[in-house]
TIRO-67603 format. One line per field, with one value per residue: x, y, z of N, C-alpha, C in turn. Coordinates in steps of 0.2 Angstrom, whole numbers, plus 5000, padded with zeros to 4 digits. Each point is the difference from the previous one (the first is absolute). Example, Ala and Ser with C-alpha at 12.3 -4.5 7.8 and 13.67 -1.06 7.14 Angstrom:
BEGIN
n.east 5066, 4998
n.north 4972, 5005
n.up 5039, 4996
ca.east 4996, 5004
ca.north 5006, 5006
ca.up 5000, 5001
c.east 5004, 4996
c.north 5006, 5005
c.up 5000, 5003
END
This chain:
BEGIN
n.east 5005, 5001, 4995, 4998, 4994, 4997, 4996, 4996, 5007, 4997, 5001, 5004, 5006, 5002, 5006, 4996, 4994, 5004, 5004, 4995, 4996, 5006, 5001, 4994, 5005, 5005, 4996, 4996, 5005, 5001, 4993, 5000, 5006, 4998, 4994, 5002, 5002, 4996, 5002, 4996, 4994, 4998, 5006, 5001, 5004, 5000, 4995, 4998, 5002, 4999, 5004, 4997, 4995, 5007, 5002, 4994, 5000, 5007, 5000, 5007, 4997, 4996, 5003, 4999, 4993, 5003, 5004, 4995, 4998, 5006, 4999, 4994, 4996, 5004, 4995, 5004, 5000, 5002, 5004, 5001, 4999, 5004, 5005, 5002, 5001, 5003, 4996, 5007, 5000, 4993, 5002, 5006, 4994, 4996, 5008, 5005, 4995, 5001, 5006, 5003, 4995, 5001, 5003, 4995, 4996, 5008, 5002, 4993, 4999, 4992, 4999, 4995, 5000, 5005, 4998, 4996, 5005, 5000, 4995, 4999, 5004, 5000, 4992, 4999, 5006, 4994, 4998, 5006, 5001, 5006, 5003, 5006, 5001, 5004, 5002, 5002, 5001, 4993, 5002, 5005, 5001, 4995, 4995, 4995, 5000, 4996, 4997, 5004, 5003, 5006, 4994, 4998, 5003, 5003, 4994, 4998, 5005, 4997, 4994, 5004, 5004, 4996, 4998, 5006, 5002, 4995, 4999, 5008, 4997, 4992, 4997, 5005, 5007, 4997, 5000, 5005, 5000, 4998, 5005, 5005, 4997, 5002, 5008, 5000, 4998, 5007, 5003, 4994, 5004, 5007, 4998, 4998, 5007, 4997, 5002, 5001, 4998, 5002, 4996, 4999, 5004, 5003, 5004, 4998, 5006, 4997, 4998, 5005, 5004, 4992, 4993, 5005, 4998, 4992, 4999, 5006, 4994, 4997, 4996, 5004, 4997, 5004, 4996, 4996, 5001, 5008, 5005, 4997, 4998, 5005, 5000, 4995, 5004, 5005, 4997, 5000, 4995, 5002, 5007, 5005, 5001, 5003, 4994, 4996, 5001, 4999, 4996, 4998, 5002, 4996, 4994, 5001, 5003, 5005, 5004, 4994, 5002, 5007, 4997, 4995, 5007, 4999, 5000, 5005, 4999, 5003, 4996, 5001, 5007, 5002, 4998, 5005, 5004, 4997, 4997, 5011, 5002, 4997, 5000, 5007, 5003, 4997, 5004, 5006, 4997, 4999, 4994, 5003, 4994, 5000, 5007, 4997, 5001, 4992, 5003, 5007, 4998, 5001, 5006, 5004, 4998, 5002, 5007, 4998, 4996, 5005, 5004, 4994, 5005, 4997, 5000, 5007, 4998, 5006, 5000, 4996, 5001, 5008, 4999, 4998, 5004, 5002, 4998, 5000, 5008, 5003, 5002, 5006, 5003, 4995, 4995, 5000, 4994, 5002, 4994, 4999, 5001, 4994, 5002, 5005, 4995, 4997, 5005
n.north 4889, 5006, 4998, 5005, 4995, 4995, 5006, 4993, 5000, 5006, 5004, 5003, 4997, 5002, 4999, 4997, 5001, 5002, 4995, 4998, 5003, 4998, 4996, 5000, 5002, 4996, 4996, 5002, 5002, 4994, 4999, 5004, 4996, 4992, 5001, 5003, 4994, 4997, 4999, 4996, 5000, 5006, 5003, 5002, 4996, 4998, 5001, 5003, 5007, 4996, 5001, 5001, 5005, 5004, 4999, 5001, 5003, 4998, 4995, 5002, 5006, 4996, 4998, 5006, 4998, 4993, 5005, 5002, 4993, 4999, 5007, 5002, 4992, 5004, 5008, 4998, 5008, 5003, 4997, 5002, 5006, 4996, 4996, 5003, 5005, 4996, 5001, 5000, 4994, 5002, 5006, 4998, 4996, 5000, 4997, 4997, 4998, 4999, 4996, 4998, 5000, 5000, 4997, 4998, 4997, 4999, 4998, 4993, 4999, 5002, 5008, 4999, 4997, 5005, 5004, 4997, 5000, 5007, 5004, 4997, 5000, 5007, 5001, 4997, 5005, 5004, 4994, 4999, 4994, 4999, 4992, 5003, 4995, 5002, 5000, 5006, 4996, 5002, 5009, 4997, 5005, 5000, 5003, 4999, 5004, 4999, 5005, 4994, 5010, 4998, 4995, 5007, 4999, 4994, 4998, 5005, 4997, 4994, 5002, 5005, 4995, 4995, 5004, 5007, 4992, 4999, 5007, 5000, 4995, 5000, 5007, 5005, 5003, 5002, 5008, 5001, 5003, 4996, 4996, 5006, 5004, 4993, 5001, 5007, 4996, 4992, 5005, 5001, 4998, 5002, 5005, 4998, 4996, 5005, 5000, 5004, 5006, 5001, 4995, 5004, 4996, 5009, 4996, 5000, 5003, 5004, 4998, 5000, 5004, 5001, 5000, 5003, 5004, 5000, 4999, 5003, 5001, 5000, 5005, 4998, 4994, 4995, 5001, 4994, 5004, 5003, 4995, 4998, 5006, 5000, 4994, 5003, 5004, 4997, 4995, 5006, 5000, 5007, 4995, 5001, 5000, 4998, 5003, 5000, 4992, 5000, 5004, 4998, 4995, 5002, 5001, 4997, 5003, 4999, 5003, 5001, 4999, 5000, 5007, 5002, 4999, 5006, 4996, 4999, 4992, 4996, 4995, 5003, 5001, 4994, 4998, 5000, 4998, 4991, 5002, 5002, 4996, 4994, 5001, 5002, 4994, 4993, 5004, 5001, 4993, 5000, 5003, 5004, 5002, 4994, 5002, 5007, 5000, 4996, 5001, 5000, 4997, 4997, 5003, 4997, 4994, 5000, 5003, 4994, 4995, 5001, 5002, 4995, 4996, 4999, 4996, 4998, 4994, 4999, 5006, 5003, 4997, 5003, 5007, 4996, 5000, 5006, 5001, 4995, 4998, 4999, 5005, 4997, 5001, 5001, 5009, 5001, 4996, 5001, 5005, 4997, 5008, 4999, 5006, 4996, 4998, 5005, 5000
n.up 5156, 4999, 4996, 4998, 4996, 5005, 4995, 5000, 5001, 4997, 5006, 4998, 5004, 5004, 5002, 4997, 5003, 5002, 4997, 5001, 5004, 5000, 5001, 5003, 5006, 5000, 5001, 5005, 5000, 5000, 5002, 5008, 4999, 4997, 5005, 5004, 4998, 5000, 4995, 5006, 4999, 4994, 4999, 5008, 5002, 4994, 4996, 4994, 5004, 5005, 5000, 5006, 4998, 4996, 5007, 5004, 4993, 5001, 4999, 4998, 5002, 4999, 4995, 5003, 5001, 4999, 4993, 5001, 5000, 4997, 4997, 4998, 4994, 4999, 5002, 5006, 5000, 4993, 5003, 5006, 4999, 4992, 5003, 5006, 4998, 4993, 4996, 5000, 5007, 5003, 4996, 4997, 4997, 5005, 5005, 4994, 4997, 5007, 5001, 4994, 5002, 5004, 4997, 4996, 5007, 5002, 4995, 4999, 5005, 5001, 5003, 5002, 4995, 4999, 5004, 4998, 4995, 5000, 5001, 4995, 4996, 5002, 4999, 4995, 4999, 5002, 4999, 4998, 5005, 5001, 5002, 4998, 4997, 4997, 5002, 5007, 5006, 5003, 4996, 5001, 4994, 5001, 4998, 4997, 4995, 4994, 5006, 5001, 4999, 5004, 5003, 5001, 5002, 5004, 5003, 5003, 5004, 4998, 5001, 5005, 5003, 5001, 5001, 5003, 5003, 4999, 5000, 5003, 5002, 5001, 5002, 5002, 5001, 5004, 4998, 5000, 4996, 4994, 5001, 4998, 4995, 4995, 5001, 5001, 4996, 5001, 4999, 4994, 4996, 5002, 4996, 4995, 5001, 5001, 4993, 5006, 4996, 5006, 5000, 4992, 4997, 4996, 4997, 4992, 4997, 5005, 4995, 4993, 4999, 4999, 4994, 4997, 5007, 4999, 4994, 5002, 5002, 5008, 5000, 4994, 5001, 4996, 5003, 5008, 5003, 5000, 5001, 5006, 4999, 4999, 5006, 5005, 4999, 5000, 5005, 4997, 4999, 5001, 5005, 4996, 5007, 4998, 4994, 5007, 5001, 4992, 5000, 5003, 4998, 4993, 5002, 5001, 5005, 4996, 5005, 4994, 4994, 5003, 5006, 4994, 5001, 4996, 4998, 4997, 4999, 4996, 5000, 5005, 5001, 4998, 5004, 5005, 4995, 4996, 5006, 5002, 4996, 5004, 5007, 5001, 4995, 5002, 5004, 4996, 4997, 5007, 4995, 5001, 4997, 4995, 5003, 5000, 5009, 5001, 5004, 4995, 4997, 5008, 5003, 4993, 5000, 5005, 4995, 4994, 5002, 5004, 4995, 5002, 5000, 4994, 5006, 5000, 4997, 5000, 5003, 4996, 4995, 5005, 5000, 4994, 4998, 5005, 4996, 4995, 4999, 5005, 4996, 5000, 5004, 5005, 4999, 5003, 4996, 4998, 5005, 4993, 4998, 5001, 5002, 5003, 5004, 4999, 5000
ca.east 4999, 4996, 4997, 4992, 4997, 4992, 4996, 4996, 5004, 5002, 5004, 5007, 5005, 5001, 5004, 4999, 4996, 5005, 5004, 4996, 4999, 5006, 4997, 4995, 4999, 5004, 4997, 4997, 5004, 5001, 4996, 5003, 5006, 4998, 4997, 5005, 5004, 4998, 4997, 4992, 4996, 4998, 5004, 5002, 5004, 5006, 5000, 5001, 5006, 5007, 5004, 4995, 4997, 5004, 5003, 4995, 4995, 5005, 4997, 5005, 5003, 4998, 5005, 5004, 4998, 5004, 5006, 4997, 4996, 5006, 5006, 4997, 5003, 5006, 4998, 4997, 4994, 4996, 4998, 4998, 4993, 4996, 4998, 4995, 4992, 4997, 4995, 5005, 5000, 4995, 4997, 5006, 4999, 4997, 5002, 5003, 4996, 4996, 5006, 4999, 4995, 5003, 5008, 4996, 4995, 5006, 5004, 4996, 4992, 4999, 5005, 4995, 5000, 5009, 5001, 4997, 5004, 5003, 4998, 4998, 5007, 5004, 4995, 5006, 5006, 5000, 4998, 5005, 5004, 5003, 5007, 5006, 5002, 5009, 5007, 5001, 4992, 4996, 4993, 5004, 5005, 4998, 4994, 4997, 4992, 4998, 4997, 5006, 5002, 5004, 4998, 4994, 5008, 5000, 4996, 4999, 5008, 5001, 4994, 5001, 5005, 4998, 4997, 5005, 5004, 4995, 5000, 5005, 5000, 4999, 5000, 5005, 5000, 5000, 5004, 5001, 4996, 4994, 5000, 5000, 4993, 4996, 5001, 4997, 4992, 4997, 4998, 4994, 4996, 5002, 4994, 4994, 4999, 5002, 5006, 5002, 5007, 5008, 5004, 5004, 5008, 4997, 5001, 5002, 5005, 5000, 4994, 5004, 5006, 4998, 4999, 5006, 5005, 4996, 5002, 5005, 5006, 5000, 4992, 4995, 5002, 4992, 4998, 4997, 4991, 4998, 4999, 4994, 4996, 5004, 4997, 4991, 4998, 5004, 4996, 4992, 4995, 5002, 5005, 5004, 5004, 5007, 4999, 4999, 5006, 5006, 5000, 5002, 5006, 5006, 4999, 5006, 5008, 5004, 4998, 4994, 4998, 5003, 4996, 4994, 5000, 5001, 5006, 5004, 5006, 5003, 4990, 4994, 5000, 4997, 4992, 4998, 5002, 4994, 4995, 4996, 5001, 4995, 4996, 5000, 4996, 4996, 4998, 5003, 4997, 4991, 4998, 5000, 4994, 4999, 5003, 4999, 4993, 4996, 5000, 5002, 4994, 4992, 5003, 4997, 4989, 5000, 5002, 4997, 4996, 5000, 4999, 4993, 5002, 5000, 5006, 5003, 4997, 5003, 4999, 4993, 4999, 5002, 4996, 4994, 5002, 5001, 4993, 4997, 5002, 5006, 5007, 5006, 5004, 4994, 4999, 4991, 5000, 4996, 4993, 5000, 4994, 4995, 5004, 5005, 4999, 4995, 5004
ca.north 5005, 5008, 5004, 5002, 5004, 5000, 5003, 4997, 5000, 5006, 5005, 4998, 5002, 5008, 5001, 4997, 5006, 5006, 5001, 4997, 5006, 5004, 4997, 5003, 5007, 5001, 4997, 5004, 5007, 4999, 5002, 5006, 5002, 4998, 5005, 5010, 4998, 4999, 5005, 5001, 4993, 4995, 4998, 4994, 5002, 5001, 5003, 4996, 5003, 4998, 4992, 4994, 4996, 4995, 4990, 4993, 4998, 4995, 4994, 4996, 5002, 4998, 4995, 5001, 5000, 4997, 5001, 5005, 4998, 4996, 5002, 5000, 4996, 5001, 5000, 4994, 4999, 5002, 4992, 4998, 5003, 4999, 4994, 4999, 5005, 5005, 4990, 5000, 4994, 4998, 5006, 5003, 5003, 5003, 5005, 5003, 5003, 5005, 5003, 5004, 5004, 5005, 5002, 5004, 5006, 5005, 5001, 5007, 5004, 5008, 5000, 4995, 4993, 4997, 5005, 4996, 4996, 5001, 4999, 4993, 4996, 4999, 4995, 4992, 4999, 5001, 4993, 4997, 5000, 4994, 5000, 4995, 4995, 5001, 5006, 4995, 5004, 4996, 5001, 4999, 5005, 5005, 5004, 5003, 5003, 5001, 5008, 5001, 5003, 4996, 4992, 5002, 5005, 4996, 4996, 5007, 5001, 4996, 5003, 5005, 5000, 4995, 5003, 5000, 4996, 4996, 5004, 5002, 4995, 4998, 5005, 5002, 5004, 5006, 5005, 5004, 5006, 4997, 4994, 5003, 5001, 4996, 5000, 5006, 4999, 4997, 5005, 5001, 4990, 4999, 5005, 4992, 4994, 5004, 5003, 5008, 5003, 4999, 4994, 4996, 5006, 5004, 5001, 4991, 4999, 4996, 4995, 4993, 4999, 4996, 4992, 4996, 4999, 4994, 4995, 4998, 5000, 4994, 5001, 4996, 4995, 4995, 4992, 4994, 5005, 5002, 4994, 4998, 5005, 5000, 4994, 5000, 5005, 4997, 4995, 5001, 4997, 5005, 5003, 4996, 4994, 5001, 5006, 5004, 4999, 5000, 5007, 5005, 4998, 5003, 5009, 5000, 5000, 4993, 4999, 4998, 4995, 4992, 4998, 4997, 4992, 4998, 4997, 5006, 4996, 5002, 4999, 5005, 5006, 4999, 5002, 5009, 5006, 5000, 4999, 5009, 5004, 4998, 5003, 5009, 5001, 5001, 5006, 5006, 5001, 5000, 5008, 5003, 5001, 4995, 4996, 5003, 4996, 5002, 5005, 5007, 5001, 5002, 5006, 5008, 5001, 5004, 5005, 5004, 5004, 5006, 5005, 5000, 4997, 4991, 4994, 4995, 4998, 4996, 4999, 4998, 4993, 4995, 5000, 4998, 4990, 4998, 5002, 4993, 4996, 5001, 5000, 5000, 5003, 5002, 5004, 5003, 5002, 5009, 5000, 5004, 5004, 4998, 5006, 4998, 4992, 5003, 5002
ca.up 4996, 5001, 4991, 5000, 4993, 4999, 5006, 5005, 5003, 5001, 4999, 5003, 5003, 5002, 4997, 4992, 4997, 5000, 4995, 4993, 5002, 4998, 4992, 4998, 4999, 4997, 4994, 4997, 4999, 4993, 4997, 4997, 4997, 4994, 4998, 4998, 4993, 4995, 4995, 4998, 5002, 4994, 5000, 5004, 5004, 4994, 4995, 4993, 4999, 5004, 5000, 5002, 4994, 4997, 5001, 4999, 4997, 4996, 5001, 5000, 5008, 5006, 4999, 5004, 5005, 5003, 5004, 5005, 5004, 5002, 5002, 5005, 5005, 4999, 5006, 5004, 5004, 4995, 4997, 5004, 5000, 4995, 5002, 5004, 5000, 4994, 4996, 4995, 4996, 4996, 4997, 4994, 4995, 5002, 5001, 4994, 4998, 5004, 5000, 4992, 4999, 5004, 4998, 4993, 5002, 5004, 4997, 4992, 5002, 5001, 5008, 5003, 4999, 5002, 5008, 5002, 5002, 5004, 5005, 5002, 5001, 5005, 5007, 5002, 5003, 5007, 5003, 5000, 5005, 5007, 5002, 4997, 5003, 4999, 5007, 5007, 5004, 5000, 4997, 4994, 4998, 5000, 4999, 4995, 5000, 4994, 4997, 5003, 4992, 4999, 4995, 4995, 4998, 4996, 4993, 4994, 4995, 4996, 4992, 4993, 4995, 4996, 4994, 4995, 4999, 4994, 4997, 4998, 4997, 4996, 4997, 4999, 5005, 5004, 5000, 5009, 5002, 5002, 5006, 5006, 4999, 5005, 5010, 5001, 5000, 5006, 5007, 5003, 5002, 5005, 5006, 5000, 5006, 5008, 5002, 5001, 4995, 5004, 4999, 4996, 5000, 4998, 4993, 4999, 5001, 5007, 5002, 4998, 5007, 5008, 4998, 5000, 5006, 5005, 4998, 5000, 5009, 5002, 5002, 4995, 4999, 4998, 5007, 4999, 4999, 4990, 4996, 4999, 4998, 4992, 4996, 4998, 4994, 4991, 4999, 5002, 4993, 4994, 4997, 4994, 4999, 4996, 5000, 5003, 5002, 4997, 4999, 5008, 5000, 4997, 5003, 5008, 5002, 5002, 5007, 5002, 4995, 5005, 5004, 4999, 4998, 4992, 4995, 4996, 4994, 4992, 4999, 5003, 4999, 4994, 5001, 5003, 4995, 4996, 5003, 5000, 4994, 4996, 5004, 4997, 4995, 5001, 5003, 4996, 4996, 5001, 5001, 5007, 5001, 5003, 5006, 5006, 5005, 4999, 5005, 4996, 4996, 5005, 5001, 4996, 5001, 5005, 4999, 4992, 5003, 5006, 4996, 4993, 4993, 4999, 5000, 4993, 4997, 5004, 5007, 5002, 5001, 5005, 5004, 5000, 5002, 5007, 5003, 5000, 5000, 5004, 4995, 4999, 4997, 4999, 5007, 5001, 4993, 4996, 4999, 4995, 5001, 4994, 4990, 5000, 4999, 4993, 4993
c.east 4995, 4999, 4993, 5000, 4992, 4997, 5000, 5006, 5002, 4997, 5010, 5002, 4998, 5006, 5000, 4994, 5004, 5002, 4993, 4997, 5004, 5000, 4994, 5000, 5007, 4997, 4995, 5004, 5005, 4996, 4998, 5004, 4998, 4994, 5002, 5005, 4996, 4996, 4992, 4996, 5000, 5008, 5002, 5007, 5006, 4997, 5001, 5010, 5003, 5004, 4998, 4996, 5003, 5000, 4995, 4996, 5000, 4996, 5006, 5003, 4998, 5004, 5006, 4999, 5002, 5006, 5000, 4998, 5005, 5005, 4995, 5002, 5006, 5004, 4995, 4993, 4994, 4999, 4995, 4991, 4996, 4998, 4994, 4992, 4998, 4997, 5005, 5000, 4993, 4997, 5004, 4995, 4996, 5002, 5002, 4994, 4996, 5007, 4997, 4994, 5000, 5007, 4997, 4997, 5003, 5000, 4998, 4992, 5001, 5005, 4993, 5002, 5007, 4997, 4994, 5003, 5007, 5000, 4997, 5007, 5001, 4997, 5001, 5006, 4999, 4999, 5006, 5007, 5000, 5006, 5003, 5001, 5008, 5002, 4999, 4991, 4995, 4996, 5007, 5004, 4994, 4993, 5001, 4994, 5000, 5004, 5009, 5003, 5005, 5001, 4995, 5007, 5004, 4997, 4999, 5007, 5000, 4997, 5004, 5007, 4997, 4995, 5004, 5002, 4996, 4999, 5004, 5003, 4998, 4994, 5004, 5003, 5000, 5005, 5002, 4994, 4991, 5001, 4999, 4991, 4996, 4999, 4996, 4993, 4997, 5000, 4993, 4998, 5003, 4995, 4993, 5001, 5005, 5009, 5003, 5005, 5004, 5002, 5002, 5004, 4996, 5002, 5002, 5008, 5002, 4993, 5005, 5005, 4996, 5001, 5005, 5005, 4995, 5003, 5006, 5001, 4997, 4993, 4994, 5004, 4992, 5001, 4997, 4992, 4998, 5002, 4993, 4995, 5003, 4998, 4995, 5001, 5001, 4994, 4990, 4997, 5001, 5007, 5001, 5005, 5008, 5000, 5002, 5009, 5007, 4998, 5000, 5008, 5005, 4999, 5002, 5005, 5002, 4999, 4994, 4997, 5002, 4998, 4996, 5001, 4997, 5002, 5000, 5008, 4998, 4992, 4999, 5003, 4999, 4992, 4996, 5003, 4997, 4993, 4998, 5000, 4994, 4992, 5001, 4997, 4992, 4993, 4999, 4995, 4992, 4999, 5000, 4991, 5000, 5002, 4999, 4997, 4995, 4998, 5001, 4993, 4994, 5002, 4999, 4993, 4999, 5000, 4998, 4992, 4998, 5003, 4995, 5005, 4997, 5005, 4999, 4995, 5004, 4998, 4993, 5000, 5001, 4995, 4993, 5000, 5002, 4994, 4996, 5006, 5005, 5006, 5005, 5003, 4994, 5000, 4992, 4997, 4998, 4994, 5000, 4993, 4996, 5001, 5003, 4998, 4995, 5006, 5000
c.north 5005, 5001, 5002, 5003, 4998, 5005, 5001, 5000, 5006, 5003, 4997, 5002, 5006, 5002, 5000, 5006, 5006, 5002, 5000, 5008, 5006, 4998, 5005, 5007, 5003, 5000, 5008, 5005, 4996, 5001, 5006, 5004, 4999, 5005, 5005, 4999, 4996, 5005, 5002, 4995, 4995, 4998, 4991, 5002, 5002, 5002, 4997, 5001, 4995, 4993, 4994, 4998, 4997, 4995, 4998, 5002, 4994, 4993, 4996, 5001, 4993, 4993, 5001, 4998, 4994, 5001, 5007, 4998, 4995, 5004, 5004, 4995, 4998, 5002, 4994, 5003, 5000, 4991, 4996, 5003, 4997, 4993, 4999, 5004, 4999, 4991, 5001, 4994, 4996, 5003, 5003, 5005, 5007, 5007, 5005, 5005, 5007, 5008, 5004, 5002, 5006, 5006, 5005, 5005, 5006, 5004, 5006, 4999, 5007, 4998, 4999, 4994, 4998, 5001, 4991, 4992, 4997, 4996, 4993, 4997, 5003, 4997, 4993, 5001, 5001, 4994, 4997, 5004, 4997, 5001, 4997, 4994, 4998, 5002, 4995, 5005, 4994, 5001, 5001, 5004, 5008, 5001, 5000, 5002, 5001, 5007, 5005, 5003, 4996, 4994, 5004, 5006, 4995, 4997, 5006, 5002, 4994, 5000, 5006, 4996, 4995, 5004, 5002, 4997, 4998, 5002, 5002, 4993, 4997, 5005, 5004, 5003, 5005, 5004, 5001, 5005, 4995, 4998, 5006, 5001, 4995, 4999, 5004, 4998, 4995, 5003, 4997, 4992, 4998, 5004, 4996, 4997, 5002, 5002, 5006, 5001, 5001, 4995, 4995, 5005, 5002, 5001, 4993, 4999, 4997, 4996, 4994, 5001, 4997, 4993, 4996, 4997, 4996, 4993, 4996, 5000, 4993, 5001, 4996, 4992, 4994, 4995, 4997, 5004, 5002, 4995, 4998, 5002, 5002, 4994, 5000, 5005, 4997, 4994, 5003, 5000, 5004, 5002, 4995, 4993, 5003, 5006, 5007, 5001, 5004, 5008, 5002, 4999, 5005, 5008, 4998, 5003, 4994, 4997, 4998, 4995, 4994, 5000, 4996, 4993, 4999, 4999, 5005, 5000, 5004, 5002, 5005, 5006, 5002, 5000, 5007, 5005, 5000, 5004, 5008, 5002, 4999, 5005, 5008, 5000, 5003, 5005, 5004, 4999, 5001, 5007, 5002, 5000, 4992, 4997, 5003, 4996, 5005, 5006, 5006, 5000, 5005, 5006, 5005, 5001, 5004, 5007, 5005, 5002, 5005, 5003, 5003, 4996, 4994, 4994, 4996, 4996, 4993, 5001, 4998, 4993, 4995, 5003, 4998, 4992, 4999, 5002, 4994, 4997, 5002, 4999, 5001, 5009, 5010, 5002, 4999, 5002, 5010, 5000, 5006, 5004, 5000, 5004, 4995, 4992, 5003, 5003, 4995
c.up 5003, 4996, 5004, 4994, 5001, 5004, 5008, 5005, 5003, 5006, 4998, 5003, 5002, 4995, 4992, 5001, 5002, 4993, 4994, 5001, 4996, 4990, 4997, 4998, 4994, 4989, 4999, 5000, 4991, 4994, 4995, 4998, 4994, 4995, 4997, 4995, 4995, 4995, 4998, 5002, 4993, 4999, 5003, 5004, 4996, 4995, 4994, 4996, 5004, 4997, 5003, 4995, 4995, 5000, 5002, 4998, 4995, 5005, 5001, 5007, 5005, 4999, 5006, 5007, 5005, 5003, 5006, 5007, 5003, 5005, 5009, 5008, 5005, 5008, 5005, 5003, 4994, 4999, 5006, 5001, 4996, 5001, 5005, 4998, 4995, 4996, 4996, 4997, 4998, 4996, 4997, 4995, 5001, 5003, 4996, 4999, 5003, 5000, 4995, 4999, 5006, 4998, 4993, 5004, 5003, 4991, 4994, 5005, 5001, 5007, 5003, 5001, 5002, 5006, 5002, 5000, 5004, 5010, 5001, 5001, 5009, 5004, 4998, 5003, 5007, 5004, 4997, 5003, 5007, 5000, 4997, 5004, 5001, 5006, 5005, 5002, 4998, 4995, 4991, 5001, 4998, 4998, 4991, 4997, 4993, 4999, 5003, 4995, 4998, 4994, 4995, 4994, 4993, 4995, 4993, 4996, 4998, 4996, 4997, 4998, 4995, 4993, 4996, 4995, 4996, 4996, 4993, 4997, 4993, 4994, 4998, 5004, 5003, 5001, 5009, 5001, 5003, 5007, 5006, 5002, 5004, 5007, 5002, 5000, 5004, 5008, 5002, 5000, 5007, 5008, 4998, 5005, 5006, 5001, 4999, 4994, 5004, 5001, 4998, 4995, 4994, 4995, 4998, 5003, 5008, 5000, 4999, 5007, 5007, 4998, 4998, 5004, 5003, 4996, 4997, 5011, 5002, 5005, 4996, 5000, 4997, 5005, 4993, 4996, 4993, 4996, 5000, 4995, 4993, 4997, 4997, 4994, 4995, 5000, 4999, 4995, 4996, 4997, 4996, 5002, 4998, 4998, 5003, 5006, 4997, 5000, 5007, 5002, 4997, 5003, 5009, 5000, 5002, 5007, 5004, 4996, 5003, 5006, 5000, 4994, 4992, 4995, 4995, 4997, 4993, 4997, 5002, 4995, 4991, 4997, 5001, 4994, 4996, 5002, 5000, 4992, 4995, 5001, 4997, 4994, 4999, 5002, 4996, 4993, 5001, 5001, 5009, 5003, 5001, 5005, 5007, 5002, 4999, 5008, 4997, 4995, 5003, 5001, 4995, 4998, 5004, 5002, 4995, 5004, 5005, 4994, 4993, 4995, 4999, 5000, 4994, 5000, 5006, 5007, 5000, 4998, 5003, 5007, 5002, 5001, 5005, 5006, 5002, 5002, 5004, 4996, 5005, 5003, 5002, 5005, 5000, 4993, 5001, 4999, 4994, 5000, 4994, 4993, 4996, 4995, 4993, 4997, 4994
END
């Protein structure tokens, strides 16, 4: 094995500091691409108007987030990077957690705080990478890198179809016109984690005709690596067991629901019908104010104040318990301005 991700082992390759070089530079011209489209600082990269805020500001999006990180796994090297460089298997929880606090900070921070998180994701990706171990040669079948647009191309098209899909499933669904909206907008998430708006197709319609054809060809297959790591997911202190099995199950494409070895006799799918119906219910009867994630809360505090308005009554109280407690679902609390806290 070629993996270098400890510092202390750095410089790399020549070869490898070439391309990471190329990485950096290419990251800060996405930057700026995300910049000059984002609608403001107090806003953030998306704004209170966009369709991204729609969907995650819902809690139920993240129900998606196994069947995203399957279909990730999906590609060998996106399985092989994970294994080798990343505490996936001592740190499940920890990692999840670092993810989606990061995934809020891209989505509802000011563009500071997105532009800053940014930047740390890609200084992690910059320390993972090595060798395939698969093919003929000495050093496998090839080279890979975190910061590669390619494996950073993929994984960003399993997020946006995984949202959708959660979306339209279990809130309600989405107009063509929104989805388009939506895609257009992950332009800039995709320009977050260093991927050029040339290289990824430019309209949803050629986004499905890519993504459709990555996962019906034969560039994606499930080794021994993502069985593995699919196993550590469904076994970690926080998934459901059965539960979490039988819903990812049902949000797969067949052809990957049997890769990845899930059962999905007469039980499941009966389960999975009960599960979504009981879940939409559910959604549909909790006040929308009460189920937003606490991040949308921080956002419009955010907002009402850079306009002199006083925040709800909700933002501030969830932003005040995150202040003391690390809630769920949370950006950076809101430093409220003293006017405000004397109303």
């Amino acid at each position: 094995m070629n993996t270098h991700t400890n510092p202390r082992r750095w410089p790399p390759p020549p070869e490898v500091a070439q391309q990471l070089n190329q990485d950096r530079e290419r990251f800060r011209r996405c930057l700026d691409y995300m910049r000059e489209h984002a609608p403001g600082e107090v806003e953030g990269v998306y704004g209170p108007d966009s369709v991204t805020w729609v969907l995650y500001r819902e809690p139920v999006v993240l129900l998606g987030g196994l069947r995203a990180i399957l279909l990730q796994l999906a590609h060998p090297a996106v399985a092989y990077g994970i294994s080798q460089n990343s505490n996936f298997r001592n740190d499940l929880l920890g990692r999840a957690r670092r993810t989606y606090t990061a995934m809020y900070q891209l989505t509802f921070g000011g563009l500071s705080e997105a532009t800053g998180a940014a930047k740390r994701i890609h200084s992690v990706h910059s320390r993972v990478y090595g060798a395939l171990p698969d093919g003929p040669g000495p050093r496998g079948s090839g080279t890979y890198r975190a910061n590669d647009p390619s494996l950073l191309r993929w994984v960003h098209a399993t997020l946006i179809d995984t949202a959708m899909l959660i979306f339209d499933t279990f809130v309600r669904p989405l107009s063509v016109e929104e989805k388009r909206r939506y895609y257009q907008e992950t332009l800039r998430a995709a320009a977050c984690f260093g991927i050029p708006p040339e290289q990824v197709p430019p309209t949803l319609e050629a986004f499905y005709e890519w993504y459709n054809a990555e996962l019906a060809g034969e560039r994606l297959r499930v080794g021994d690596t993502a069985l593995e790591l699919a196993g550590l997911l469904f076994n970690s202190p926080f998934t459901q067991g059965q539960f979490d099995e039988v819903l990812t199950a049902g949000l797969l494409p067949e052809r990957w629901r049997e890769a990845y070895r899930l059962p999905w006799g007469p039980g499941q799918r009966l389960t999975w019908r009960l599960l979504k119906g009981s879940m939409r219910r559910g959604i549909h009867l909790t006040p929308p104010k009460l189920r937003y994630v606490t991040a949308w809360h921080q956002a419009q505090m955010r907002l009402a104040m850079a306009r002199g308005e006083r925040p709800t009554l909700m933002a501030r109280l969830l932003n005040t318990i995150d202040s003391y407690v690390d809630v769920p679902f949370s950006i950076r609390p809101v430093a409220a301005k003293a006017r405000v806290d004397k109303d």
